[in-house]
C-alpha positions in Angstrom: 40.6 -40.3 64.1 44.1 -39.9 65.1 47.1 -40.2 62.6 50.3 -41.3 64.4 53.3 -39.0 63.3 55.4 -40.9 61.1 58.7 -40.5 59.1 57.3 -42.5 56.3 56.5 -40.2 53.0 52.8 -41.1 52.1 52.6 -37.2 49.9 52.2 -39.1 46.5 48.8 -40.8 47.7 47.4 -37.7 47.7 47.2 -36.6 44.4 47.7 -40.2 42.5 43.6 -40.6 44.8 42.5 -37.2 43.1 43.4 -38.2 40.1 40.9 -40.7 39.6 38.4 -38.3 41.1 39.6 -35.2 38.8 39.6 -37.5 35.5 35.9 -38.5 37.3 36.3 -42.4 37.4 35.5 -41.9 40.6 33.4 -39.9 43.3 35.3 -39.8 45.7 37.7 -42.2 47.7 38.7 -42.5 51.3 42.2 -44.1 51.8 44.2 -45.1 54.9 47.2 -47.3 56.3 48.0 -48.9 59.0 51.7 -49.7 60.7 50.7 -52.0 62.8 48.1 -50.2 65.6 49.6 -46.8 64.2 47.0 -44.9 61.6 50.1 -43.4 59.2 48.3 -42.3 56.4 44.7 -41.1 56.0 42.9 -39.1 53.6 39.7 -38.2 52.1 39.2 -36.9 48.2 36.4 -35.8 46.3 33.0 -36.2 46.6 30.3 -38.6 49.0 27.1 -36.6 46.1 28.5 -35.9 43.3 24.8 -34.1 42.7 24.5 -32.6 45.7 28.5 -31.4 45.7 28.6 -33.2 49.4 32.5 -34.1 50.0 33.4 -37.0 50.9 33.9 -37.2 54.7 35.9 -39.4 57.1 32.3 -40.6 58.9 30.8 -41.5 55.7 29.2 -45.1 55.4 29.8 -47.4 52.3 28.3 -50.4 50.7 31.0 -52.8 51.7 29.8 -56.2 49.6 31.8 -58.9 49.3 34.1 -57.6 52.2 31.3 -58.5 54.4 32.8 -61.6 53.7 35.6 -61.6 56.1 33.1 -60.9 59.0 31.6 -64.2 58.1 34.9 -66.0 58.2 35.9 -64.7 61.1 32.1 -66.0 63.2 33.3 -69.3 61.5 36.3 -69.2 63.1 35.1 -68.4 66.3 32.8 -71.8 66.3 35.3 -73.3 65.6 37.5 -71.8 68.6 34.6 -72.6 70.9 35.0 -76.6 69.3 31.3 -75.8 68.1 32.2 -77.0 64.4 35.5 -78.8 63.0 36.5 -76.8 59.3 36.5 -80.2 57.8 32.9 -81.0 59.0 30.6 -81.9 56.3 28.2 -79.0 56.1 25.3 -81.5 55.9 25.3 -82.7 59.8 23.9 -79.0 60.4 22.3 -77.9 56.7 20.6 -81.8 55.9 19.5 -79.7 52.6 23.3 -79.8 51.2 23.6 -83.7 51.5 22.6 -85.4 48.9 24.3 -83.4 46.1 24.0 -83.8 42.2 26.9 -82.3 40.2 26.7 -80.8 36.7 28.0 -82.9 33.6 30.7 -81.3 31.7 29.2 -79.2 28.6 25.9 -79.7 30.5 23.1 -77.3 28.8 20.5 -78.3 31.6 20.5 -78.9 35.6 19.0 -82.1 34.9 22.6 -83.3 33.4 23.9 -84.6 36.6 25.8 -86.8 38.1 26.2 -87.9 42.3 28.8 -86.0 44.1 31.5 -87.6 45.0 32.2 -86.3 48.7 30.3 -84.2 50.7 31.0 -80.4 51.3 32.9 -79.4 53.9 33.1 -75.8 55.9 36.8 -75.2 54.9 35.5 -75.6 51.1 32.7 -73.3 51.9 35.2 -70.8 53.4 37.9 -71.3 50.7 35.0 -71.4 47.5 36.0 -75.3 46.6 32.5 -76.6 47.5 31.3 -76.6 44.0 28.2 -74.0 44.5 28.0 -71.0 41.7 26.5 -67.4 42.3 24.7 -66.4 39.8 26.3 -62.8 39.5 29.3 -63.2 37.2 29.3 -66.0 34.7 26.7 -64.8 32.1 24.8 -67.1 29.9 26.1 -70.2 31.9 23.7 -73.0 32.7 24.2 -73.1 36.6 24.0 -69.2 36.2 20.6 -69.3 34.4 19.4 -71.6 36.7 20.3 -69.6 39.9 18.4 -66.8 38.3 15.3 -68.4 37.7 15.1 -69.7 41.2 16.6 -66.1 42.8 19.3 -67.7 44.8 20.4 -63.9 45.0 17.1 -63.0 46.6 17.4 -60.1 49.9 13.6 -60.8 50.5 14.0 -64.3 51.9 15.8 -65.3 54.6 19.0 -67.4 55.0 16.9 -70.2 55.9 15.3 -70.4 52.4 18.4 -69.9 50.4 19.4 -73.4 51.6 16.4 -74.9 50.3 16.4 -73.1 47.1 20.0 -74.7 47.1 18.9 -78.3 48.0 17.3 -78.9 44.4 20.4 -77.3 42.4 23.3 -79.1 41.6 26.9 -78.1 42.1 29.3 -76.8 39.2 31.7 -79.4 40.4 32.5 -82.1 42.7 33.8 -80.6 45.6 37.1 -79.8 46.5 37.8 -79.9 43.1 38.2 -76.6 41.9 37.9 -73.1 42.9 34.8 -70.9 41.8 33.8 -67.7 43.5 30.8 -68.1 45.1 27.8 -68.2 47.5 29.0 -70.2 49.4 29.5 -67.2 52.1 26.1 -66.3 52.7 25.5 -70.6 53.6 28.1 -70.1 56.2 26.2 -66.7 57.4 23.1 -69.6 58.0 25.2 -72.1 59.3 26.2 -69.5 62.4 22.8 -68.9 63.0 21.8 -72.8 63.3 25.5 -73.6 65.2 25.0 -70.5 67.4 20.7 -70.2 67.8 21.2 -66.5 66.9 20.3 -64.6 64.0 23.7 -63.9 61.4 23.3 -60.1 62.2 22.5 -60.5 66.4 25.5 -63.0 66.2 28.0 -60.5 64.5 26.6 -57.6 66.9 27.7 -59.1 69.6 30.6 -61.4 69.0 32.4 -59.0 66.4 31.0 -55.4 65.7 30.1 -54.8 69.3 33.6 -56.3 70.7 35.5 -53.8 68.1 34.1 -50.7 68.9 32.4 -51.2 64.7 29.1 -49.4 65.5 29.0 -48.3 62.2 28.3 -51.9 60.6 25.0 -52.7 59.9 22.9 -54.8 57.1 20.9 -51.4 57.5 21.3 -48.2 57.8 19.0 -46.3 60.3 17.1 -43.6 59.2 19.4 -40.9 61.4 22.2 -42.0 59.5 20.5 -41.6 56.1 22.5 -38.6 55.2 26.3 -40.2 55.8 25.5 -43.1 52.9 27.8 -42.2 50.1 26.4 -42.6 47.0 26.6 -45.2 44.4 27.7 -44.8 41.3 28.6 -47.1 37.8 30.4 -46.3 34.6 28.3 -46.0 31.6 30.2 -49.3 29.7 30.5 -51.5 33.1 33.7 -53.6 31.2 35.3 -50.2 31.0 37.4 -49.3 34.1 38.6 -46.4 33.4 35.3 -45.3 31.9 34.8 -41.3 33.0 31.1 -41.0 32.6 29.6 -41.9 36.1 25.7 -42.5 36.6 24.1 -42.0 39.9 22.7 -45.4 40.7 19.5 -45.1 41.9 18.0 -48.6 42.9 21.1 -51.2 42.8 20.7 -54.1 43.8 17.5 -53.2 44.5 15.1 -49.9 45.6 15.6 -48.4 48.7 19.1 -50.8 49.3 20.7 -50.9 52.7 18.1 -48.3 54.0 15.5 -50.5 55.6 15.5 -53.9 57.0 15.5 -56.8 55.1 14.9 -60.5 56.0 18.3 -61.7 54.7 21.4 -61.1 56.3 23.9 -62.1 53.7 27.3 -63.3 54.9 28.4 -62.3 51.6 27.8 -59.1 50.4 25.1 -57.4 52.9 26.7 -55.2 55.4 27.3 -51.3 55.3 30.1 -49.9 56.8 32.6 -46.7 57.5 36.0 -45.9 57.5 36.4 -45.9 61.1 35.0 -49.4 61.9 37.1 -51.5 58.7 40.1 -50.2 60.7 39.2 -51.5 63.6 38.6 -54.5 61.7 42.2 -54.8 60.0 43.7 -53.5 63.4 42.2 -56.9 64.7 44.3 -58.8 62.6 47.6 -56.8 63.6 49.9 -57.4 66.6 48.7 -55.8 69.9 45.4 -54.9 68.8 42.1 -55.7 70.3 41.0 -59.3 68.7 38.3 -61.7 68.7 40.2 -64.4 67.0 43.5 -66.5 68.5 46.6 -65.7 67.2 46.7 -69.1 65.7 42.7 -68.4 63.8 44.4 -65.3 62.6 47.5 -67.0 61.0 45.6 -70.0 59.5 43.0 -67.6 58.1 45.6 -65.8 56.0 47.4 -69.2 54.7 46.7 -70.6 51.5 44.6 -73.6 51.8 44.5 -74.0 48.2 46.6 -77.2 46.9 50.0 -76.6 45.2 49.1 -75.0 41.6 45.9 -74.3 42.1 44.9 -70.3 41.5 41.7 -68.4 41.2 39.9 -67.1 38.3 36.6 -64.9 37.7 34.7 -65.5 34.5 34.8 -62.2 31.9 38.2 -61.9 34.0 40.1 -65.1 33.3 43.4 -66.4 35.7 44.4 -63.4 38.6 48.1 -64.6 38.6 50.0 -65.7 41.7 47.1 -65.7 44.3 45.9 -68.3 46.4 43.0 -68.4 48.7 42.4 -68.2 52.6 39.6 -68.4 55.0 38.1 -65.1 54.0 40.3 -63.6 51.3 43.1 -63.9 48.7 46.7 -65.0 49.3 49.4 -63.3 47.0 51.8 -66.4 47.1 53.8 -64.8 44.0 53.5 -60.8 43.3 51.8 -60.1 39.7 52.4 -56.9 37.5 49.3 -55.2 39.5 51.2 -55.9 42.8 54.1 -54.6 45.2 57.0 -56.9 44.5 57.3 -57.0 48.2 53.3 -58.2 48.4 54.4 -61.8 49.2 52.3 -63.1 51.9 49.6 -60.6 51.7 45.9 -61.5 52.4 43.2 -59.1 50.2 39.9 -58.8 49.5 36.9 -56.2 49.0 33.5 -55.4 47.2 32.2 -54.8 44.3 32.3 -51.0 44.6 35.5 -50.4 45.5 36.2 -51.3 48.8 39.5 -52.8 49.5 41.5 -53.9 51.9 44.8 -55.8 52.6 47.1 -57.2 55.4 50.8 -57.7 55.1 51.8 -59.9 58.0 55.4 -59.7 56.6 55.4 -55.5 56.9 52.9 -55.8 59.6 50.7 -53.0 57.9 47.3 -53.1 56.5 45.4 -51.0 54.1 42.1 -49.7 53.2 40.3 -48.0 50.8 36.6 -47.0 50.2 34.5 -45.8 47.3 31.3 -46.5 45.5 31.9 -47.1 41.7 30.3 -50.8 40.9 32.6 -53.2 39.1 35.6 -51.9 41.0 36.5 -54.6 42.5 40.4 -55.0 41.9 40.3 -51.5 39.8 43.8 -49.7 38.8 43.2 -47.0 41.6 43.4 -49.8 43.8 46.5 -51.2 42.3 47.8 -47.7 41.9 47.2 -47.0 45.8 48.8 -50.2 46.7 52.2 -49.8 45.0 52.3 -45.8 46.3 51.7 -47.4 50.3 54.2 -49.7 49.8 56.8 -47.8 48.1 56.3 -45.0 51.3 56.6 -47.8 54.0 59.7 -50.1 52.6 61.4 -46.9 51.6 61.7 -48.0 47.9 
């Protein structure tokens, strides 16, 4: 991978990334930016096996989660290019199963305390996480959250097809369009590109996305001859802890023998592996004069707000994340916070659950990434950290 020479001072990445691995909150982390097509920063620091004392390299793969997301949006957005669905189509006309909706009472301590919906659900409330549906993973103790448990809505070992009717008999958090609650609403719009298309989610991506950008390191599996270039995955020992130093190997999450075989679910929202390599050529896409499988115009609209005018977003244990809106796909910094850049207006963010990020500044026209495996560190102060030090070295501030 080629780094384009640059008069742009990126030196205090460096060292602020080893940090994190020295003071061992992390393994190891892969970090890179983009100035438009131009790679102008790239680095690689610490370890892929801590155990093994196997450094991280540049061709090592990652469990990407929730940035698997933006993949999905972007085969939404594709139908909808090809005038194969309309974003305001109710989802019902192809997933019957998601018609007749019952919504959760407030204070409601069963999923029998219902009331009708009040609209259908739309694809652009899938895509933005307005739809009403829950996930199951981060609001503890909850009733919807108990209930998605019960009936394993987060279950790799059935297919797409049968998490919509294990989602016909739940009912909604909320009326649709109504609020904004994180989701799995992802992984329904993973099944509705395999009913609108006729392909499979991970035959459609193949060829429409991964195979189009040169990503042939993107996978919901990783072959056995790649075996040896999956990082490993690691957690601290208090998982509300951050900056929590003592990393445990993790074995069997989210489940034995993850990402290495097949599995019959290809989920749209937290399912794929990928490297460094192939989530540039991802973020490249959504740059000026690289290769893309979107318009112009898909691109632009997916990294708008399409939340109404003071709405934000908000993860329970987490509260309020100040100043963001939501896309199709990803975050929207519509005012800079005290973890941002103060030049971060306009910006379009996501990543995963273990520490992949990445972000695209239309205003700077520069993107970046980075990649580790720590579990809950999803918007993490390396992250932040890494951010600030990018934009600092690009803006000349």
């Amino acid at each position: 991978m080629i780094i384009t020479p640059s008069h742009y001072d990126f030196s205090a990445i460096a060292p602020a990334m080893q940090s994190y691995v020295d003071r061992k909150i992390l393994s190891g982390v892969s970090s890179a930016v983009l100035h438009g097509q131009d790679l102008v920063h790239f680095q690689a620091a610490g370890w892929a096996d801590i155990e093994n004392q196997i450094p991280l390299r540049h061709d090592h793969l990652f469990r990407v989660f929730s940035n698997t997301k933006l993949l999905t949006s972007m085969a939404i957005m594709q139908l909808v290019e090809s005038s194969q669905l309309k974003l305001d189509d109710p989802v019902e006309v192809y997933l019957p199963q998601l018609g007749t909706r019952q919504v959760l009472l407030p204070g409601a301590t069963d999923i029998s305390q219902t009331e009708a919906a009040r609209s259908a659900i739309t694809v652009r409330q899938l895509l933005t996480h307005t739809s009403g549906l829950s996930y199951g993973l981060l609001d503890h103790g909850s009733t919807i959250y108990k209930a998605y448990v019960e009936r394993k809505v987060l279950n790799a070992f059935e297919p797409l097809s049968e998490l919509i009717n294990v989602l016909e008999d739940l009912p909604l958090s909320f009326h649709p369009g109504t609020q904004w609650e994180y989701s799995i609403a992802t992984d329904v719009l993973s099944r509705l590109v395999e009913v609108v298309s006729g392909d499979n989610f991970d035959v459609y991506l193949h060829a429409h996305i991964l195979s189009p950008l040169g990503m042939n390191d993107t996978s919901f599996w990783v072959p056995p001859h790649k075996h040896d270039r999956l990082s490993a995955y690691y957690a601290g020992s208090d998982p509300m802890n951050v900056l929590n130093r003592d990393l445990k190997r993790l074995e069997k999450s989210p489940y034995p023998e993850a990402f290495l075989k097949p599995i019959p679910r290809f989920s749209g929202g937290g399912g794929l592996v990928s490297s460094m390599h192939d989530m540039l050529a991802l973020m490249r896409s959504f740059l000026p004069g690289g290769r893309a499988v979107l318009k112009p115009e898909s691109i632009q609209l997916m990294m708008q707000n399409h939340l109404p005018a003071g709405w934000g977003i908000a993860f329970p244990g987490v509260g309020d994340v100040p100043g963001k809106g939501f896309g199709l796909g990803g975050a929207v910094t519509l005012r800079p916070g005290e973890n941002d850049p103060a030049d971060a207006e306009g910006e379009f963010e996501w990543g995963g659950i273990a520490g992949t990020h990445w972000w695209i500044s239309p205003r700077h026209n520069m993107a970046g990434l980075l990649m580790t495996q720590r579990q809950m560190a999803f918007w993490h102060p390396y992250s932040f950290e890494f951010k600030k030090l990018a934009y600092a070295a690009m803006l000349g501030k």
